[in-house]
N, CA and C atoms as an extended XYZ file, in Angstrom:
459
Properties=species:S:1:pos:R:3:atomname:S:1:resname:S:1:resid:I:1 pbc="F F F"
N        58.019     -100.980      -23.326 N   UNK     1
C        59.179     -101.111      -24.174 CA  UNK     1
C        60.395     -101.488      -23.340 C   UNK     1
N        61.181     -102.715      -23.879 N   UNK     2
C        62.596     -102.915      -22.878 CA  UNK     2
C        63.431     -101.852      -23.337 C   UNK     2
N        64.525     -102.385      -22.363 N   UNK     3
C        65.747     -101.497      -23.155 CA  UNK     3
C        67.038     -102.340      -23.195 C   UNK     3
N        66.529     -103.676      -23.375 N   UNK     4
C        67.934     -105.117      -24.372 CA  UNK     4
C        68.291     -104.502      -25.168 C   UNK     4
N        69.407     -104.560      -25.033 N   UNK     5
C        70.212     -104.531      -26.442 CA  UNK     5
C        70.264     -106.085      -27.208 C   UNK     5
N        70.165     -106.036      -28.357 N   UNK     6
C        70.910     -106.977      -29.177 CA  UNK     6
C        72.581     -107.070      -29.281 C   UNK     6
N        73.417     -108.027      -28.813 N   UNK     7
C        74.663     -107.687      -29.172 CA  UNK     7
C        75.035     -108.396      -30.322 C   UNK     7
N        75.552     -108.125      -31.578 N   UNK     8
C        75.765     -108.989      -32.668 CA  UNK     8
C        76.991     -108.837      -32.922 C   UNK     8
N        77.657     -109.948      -33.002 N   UNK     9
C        79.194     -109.980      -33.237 CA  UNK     9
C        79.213     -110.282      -34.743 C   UNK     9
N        80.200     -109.730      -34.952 N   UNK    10
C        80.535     -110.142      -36.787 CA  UNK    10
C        81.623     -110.748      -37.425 C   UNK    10
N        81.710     -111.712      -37.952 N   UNK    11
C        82.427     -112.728      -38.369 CA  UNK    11
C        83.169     -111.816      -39.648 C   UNK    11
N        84.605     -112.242      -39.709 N   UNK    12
C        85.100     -111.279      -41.173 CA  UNK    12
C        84.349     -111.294      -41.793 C   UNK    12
N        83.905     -112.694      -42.776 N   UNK    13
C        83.214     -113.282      -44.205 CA  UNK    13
C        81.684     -112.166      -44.060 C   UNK    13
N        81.696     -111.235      -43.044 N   UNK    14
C        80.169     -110.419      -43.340 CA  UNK    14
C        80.724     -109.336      -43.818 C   UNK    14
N        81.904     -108.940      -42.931 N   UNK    15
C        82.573     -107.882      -43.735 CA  UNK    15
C        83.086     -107.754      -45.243 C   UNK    15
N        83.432     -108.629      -45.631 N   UNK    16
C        84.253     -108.580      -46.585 CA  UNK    16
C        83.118     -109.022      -47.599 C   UNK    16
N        82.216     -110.308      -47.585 N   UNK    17
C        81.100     -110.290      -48.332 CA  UNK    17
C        79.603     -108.730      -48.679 C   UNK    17
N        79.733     -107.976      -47.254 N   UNK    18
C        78.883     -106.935      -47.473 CA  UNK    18
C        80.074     -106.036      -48.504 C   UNK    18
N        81.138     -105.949      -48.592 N   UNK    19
C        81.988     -104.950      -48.813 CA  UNK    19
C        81.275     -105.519      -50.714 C   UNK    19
N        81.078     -106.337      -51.009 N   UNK    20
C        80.993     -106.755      -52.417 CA  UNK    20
C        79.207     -107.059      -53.024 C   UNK    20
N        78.498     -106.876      -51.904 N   UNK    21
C        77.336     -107.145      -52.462 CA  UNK    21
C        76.505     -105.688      -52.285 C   UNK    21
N        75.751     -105.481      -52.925 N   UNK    22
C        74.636     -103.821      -52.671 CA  UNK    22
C        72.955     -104.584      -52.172 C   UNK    22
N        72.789     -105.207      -52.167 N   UNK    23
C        71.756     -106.287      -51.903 CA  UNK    23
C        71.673     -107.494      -51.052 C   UNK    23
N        72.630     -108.163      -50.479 N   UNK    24
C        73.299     -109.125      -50.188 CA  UNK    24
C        72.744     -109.289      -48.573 C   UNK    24
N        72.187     -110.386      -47.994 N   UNK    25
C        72.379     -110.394      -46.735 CA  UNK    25
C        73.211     -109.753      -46.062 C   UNK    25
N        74.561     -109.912      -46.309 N   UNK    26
C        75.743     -109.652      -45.367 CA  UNK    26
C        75.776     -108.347      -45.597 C   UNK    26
N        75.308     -107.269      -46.771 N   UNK    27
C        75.419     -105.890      -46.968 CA  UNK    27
C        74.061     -105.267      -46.475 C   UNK    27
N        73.236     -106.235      -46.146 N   UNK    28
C        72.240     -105.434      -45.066 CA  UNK    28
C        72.434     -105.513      -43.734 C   UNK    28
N        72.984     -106.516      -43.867 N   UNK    29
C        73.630     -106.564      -41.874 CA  UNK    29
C        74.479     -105.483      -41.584 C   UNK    29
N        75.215     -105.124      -42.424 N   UNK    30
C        76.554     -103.716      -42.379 CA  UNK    30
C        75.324     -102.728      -42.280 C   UNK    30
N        74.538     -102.533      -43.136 N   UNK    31
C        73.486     -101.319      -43.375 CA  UNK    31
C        72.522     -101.353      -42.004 C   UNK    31
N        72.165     -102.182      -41.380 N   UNK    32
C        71.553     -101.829      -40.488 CA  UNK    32
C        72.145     -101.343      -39.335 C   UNK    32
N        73.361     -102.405      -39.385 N   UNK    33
C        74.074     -101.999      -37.850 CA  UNK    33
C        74.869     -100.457      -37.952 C   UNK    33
N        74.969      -99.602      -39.134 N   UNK    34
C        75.792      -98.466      -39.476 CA  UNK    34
C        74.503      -97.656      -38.938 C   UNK    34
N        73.382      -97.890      -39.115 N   UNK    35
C        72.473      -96.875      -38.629 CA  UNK    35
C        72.503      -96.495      -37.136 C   UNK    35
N        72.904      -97.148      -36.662 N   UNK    36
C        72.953      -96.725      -35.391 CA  UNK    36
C        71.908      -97.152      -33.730 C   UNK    36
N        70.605      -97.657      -34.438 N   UNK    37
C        69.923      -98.034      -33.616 CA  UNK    37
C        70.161      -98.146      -32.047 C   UNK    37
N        69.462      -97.889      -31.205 N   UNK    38
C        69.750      -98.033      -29.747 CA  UNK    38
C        69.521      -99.596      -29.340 C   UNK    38
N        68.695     -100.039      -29.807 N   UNK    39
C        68.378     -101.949      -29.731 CA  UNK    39
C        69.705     -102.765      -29.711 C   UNK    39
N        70.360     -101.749      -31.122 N   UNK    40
C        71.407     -102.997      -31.311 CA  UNK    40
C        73.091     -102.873      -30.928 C   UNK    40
N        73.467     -103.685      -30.652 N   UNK    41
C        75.100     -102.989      -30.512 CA  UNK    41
C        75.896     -104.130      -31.166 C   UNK    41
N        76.737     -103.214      -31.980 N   UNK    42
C        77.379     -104.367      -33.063 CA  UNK    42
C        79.622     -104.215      -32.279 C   UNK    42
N        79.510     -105.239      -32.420 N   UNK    43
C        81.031     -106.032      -32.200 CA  UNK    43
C        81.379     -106.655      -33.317 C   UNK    43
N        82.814     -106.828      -32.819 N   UNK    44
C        83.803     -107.882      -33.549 CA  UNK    44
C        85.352     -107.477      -33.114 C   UNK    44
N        85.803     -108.819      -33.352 N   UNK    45
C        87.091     -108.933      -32.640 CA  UNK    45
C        88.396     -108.413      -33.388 C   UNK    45
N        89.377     -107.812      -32.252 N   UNK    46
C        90.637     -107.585      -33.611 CA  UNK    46
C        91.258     -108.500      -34.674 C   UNK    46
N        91.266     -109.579      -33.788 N   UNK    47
C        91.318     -110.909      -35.228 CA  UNK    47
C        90.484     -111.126      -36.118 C   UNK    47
N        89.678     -110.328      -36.129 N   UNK    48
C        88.284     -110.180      -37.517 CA  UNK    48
C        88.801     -109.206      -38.214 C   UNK    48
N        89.219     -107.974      -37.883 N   UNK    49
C        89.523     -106.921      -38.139 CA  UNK    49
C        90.870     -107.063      -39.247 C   UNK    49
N        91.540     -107.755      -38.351 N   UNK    50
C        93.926     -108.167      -39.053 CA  UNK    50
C        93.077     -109.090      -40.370 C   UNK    50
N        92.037     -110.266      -40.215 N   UNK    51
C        91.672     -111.147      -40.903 CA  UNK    51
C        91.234     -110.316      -42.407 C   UNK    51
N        90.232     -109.598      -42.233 N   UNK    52
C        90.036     -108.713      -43.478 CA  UNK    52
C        90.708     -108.261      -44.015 C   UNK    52
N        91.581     -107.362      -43.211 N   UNK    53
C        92.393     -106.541      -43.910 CA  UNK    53
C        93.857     -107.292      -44.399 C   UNK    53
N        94.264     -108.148      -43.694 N   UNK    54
C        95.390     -109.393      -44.229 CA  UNK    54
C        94.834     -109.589      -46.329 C   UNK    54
N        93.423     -110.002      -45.972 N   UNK    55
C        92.909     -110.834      -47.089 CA  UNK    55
C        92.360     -109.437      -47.973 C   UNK    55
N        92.176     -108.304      -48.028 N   UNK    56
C        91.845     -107.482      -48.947 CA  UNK    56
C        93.141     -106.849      -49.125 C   UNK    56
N        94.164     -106.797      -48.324 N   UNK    57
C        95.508     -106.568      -49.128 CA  UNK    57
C        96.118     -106.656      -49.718 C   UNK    57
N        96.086     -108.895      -49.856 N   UNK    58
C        96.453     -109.869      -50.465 CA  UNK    58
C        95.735     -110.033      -51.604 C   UNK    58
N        94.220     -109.914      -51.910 N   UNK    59
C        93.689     -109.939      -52.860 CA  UNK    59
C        92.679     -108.681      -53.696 C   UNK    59
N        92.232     -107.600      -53.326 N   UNK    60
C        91.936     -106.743      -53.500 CA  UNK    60
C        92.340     -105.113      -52.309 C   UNK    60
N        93.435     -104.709      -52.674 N   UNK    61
C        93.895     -103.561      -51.762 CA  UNK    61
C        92.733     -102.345      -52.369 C   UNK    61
N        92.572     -102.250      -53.519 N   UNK    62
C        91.942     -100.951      -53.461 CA  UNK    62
C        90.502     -100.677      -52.884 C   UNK    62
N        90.212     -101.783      -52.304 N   UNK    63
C        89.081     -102.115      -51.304 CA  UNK    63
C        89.204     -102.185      -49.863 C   UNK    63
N        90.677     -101.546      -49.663 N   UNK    64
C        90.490     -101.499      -48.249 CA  UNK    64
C        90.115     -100.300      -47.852 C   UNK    64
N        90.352      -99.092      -48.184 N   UNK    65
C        89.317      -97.576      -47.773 CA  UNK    65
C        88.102      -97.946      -47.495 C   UNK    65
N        87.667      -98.511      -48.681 N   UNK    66
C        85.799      -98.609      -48.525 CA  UNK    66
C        85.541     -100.028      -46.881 C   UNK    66
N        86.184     -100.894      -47.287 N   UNK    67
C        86.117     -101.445      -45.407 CA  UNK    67
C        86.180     -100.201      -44.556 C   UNK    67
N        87.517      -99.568      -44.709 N   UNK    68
C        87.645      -99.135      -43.234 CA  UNK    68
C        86.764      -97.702      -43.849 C   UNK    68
N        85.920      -97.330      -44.163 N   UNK    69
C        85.319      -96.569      -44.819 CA  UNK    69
C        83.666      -96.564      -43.306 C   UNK    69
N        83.129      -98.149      -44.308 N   UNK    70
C        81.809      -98.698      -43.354 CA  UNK    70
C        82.300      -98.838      -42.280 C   UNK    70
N        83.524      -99.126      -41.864 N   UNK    71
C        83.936      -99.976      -40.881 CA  UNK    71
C        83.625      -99.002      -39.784 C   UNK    71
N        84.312      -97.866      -40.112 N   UNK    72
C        83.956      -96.156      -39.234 CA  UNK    72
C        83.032      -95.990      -38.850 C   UNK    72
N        81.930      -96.266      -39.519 N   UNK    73
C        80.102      -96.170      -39.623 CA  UNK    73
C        79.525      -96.945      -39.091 C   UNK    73
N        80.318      -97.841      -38.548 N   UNK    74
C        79.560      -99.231      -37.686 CA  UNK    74
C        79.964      -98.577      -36.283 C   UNK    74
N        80.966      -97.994      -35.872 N   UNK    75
C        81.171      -97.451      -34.569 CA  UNK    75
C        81.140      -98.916      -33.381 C   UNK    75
N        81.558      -99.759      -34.094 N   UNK    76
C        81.638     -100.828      -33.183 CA  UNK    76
C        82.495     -100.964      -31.899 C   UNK    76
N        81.855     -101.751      -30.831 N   UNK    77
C        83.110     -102.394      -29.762 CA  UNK    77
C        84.057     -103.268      -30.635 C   UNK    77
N        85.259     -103.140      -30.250 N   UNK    78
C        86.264     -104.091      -30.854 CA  UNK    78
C        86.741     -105.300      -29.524 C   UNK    78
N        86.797     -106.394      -29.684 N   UNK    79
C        87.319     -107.295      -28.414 CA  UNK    79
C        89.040     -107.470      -28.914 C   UNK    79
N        89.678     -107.301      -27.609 N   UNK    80
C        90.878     -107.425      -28.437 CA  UNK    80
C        91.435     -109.499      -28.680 C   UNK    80
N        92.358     -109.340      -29.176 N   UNK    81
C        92.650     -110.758      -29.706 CA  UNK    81
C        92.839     -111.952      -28.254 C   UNK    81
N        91.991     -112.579      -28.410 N   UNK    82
C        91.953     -113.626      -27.049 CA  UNK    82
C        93.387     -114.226      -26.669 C   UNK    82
N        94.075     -114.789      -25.662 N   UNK    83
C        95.459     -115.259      -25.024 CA  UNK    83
C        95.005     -116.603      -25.708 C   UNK    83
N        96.245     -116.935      -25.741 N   UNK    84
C        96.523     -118.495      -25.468 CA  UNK    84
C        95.875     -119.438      -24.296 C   UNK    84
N        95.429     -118.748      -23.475 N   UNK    85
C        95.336     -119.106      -21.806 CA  UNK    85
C        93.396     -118.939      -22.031 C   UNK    85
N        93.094     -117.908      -22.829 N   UNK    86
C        91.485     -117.997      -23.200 CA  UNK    86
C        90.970     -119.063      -23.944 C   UNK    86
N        92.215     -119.270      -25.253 N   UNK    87
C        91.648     -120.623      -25.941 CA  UNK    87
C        91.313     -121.370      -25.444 C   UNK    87
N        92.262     -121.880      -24.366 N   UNK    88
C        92.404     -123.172      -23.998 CA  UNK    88
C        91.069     -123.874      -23.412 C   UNK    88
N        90.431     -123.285      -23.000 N   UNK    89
C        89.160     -124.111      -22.352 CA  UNK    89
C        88.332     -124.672      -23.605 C   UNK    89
N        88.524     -123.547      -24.368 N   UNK    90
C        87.236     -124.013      -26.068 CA  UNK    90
C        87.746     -124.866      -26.947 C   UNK    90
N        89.331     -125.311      -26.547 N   UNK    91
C        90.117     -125.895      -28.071 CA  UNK    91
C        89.030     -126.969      -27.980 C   UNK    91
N        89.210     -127.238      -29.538 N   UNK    92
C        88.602     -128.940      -29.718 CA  UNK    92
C        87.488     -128.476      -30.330 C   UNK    92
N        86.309     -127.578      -29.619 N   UNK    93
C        85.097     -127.104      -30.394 CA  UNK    93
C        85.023     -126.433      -31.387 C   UNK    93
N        85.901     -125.992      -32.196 N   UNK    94
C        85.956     -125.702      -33.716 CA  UNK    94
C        87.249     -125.713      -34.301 C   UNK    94
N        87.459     -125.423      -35.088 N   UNK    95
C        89.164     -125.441      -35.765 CA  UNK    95
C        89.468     -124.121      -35.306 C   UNK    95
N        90.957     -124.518      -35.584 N   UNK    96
C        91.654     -123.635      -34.726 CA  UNK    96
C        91.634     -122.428      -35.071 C   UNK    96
N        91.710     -122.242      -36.635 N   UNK    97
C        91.568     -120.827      -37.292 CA  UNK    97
C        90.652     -120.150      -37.100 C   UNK    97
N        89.087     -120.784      -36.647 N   UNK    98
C        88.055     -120.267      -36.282 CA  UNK    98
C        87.909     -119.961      -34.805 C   UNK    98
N        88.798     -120.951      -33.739 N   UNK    99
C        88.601     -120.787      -32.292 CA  UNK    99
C        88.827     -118.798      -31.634 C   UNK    99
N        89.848     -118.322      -32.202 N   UNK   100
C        89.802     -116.765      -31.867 CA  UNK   100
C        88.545     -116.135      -32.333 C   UNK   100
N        87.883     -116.688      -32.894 N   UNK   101
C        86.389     -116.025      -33.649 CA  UNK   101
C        85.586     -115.676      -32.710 C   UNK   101
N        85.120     -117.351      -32.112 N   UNK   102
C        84.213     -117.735      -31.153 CA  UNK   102
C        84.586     -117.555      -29.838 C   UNK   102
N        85.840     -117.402      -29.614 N   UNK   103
C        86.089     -117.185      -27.976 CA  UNK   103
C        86.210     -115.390      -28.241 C   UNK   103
N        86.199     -114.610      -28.835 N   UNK   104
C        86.236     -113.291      -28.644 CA  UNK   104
C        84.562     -112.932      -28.982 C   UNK   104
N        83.497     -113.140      -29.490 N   UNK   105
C        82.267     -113.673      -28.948 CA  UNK   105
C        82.038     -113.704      -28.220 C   UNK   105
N        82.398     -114.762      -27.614 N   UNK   106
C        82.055     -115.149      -26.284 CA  UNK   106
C        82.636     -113.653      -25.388 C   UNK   106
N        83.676     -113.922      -25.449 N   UNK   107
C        84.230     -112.585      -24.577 CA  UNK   107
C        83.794     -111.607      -24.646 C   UNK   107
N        82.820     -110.929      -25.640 N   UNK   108
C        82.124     -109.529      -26.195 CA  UNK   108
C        80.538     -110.005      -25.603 C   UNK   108
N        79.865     -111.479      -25.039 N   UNK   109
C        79.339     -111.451      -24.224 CA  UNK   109
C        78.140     -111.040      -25.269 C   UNK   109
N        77.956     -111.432      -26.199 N   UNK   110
C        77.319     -111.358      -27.913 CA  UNK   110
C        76.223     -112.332      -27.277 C   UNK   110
N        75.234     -111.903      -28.045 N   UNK   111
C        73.627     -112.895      -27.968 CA  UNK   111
C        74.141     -113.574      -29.369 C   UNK   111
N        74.500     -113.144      -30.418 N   UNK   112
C        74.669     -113.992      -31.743 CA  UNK   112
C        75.807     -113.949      -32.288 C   UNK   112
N        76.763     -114.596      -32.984 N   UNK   113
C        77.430     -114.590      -33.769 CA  UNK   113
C        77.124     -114.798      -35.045 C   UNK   113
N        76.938     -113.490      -36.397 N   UNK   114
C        76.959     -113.559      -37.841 CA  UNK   114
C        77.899     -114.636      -37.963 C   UNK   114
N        77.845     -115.431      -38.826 N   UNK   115
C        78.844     -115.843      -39.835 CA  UNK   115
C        78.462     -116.746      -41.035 C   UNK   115
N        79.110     -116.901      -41.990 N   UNK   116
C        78.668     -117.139      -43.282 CA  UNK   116
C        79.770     -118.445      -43.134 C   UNK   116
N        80.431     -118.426      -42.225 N   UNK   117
C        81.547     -119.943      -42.560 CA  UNK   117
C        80.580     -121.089      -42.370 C   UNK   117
N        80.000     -121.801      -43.162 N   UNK   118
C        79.685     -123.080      -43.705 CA  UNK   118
C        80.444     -124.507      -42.760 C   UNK   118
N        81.582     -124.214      -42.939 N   UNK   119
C        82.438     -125.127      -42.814 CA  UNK   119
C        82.524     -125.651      -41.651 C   UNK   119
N        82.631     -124.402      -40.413 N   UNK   120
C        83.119     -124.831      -39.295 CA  UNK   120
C        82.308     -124.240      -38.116 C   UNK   120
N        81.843     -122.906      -38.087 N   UNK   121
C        81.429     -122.368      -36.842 CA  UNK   121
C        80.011     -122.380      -37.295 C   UNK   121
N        79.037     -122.382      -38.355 N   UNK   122
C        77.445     -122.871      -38.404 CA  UNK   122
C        77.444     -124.149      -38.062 C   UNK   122
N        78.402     -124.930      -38.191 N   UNK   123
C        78.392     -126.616      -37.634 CA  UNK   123
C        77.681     -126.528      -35.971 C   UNK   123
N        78.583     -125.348      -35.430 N   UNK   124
C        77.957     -125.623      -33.921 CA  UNK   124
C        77.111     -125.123      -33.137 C   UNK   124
N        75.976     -124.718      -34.187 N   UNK   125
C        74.475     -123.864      -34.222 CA  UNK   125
C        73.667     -124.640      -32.679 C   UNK   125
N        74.240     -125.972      -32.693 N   UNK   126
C        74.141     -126.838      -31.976 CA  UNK   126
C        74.533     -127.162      -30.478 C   UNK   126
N        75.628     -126.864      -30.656 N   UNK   127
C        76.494     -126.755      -30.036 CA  UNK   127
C        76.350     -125.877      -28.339 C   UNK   127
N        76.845     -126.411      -27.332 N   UNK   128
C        76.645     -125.788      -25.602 CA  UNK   128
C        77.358     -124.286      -25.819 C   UNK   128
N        76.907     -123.237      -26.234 N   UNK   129
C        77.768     -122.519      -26.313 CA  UNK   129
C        76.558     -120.986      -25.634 C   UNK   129
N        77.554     -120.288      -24.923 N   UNK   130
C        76.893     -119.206      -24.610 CA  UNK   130
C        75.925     -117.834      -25.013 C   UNK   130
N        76.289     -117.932      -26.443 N   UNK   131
C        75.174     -117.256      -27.077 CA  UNK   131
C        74.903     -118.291      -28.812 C   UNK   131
N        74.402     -117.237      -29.496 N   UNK   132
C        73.624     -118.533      -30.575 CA  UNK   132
C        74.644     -117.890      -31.922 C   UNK   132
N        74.852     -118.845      -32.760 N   UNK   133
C        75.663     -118.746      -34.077 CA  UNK   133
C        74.584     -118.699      -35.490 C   UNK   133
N        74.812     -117.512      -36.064 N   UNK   134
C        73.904     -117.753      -37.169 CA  UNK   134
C        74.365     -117.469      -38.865 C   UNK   134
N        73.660     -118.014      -39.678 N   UNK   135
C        73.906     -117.267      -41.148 CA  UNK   135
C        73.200     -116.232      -41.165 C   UNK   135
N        73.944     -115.257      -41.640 N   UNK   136
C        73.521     -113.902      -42.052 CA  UNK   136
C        72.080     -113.947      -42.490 C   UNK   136
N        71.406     -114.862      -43.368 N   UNK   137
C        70.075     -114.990      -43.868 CA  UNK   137
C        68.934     -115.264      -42.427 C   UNK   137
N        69.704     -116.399      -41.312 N   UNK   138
C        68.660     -116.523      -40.157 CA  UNK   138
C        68.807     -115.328      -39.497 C   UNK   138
N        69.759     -114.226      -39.453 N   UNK   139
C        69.799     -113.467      -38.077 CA  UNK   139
C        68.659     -112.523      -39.021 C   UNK   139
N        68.454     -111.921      -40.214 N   UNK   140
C        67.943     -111.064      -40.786 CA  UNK   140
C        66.326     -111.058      -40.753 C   UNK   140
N        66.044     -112.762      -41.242 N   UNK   141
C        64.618     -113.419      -41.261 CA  UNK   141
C        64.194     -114.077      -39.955 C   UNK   141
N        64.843     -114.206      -38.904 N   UNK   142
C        64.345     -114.719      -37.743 CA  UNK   142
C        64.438     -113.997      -36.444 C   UNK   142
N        66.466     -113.910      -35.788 N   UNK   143
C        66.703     -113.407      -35.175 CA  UNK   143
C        66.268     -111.962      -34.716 C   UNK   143
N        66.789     -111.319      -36.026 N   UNK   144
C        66.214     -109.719      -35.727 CA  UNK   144
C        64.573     -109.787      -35.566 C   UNK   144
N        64.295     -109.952      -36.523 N   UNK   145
C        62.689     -109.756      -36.169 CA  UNK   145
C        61.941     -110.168      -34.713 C   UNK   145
N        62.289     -111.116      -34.421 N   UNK   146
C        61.846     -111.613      -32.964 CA  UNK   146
C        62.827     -110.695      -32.051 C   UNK   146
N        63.708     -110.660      -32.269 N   UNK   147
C        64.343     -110.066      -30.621 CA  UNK   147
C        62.911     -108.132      -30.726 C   UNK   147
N        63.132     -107.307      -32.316 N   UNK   148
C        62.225     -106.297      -32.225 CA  UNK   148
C        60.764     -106.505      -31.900 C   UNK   148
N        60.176     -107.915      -31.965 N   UNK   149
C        58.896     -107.617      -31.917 CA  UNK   149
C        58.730     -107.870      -30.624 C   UNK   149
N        59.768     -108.996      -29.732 N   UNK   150
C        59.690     -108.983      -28.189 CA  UNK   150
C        60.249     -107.905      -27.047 C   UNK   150
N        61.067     -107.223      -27.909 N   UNK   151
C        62.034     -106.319      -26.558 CA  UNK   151
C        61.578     -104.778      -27.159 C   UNK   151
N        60.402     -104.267      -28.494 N   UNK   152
C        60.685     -102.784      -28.493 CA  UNK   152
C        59.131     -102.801      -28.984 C   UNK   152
N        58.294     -103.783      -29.669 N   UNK   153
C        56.873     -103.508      -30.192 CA  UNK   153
C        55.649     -103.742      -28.736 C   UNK   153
């Protein structure tokens, strides 16, 4: 048996999508990583953190307890918000609103990044980047399963 950890970083859109689904990819990713497992160690950055809570203030406040509710239960590392001076090497590889995402990732030194953004950071699944970017549906049906059946069965 190893003893890898999985590091999984979490993109807001898992938070805020698990916060609304009881079934939902993104509300089993919250449910697994709240358990606690020794395999896995779950992250995310303070700009994930301001990002949620900005947007459940603005559009649903009486949903912010229940975030910071799970949020408690995840017992996560937090990365704090990357410099100006960190961007700078990554600008160009995603939009800008997304670049604090992926460089605090990177900085948390993450095997995967969750995210459900479509738009901009699954674009660079592709992409030279130091660990791997996924939708909530591949890390659940692919990722996890292979990292448990290689590093603990």
């Amino acid at each position: 048996m190893g003893e890898k950890k999985l590091k999984v970083f979490l993109d807001s859109n898992i938070f805020i999508s698990g916060l609304f689904s009881e079934k939902g990819a993104q509300r089993l990713i919250l449910d697994i990583l709240s358990l606690g497992l020794p395999p896995l160690a779950a992250v995310t950055g303070a700009y994930n953190i301001a990002e949620v809570e900005r947007n459940l203030r603005a559009k649903l406040p009486e949903a912010l307890p229940v975030f910071q509710s799970i949020f408690s239960a995840l017992k996560m590392d937090i990365i704090p918000v990357p410099s100006a001076q960190d961007l700078r090497p990554w600008a160009g590889v995603t939009a800008d609103k997304d670049l604090p995402v992926l460089v605090s990732a990177i900085q948390a030194k993450a095997d995967v990044l969750v995210t459900g953004d479509k738009k901009d950071l699954l674009k660079l699944k592709t992409a030279d980047l130091p660990l791997r970017i996924a939708s909530p549906s591949e890390f659940l049906d692919e990722i996890l399963p292979r990292f448990l059946k290689e590093h603990l069965l």
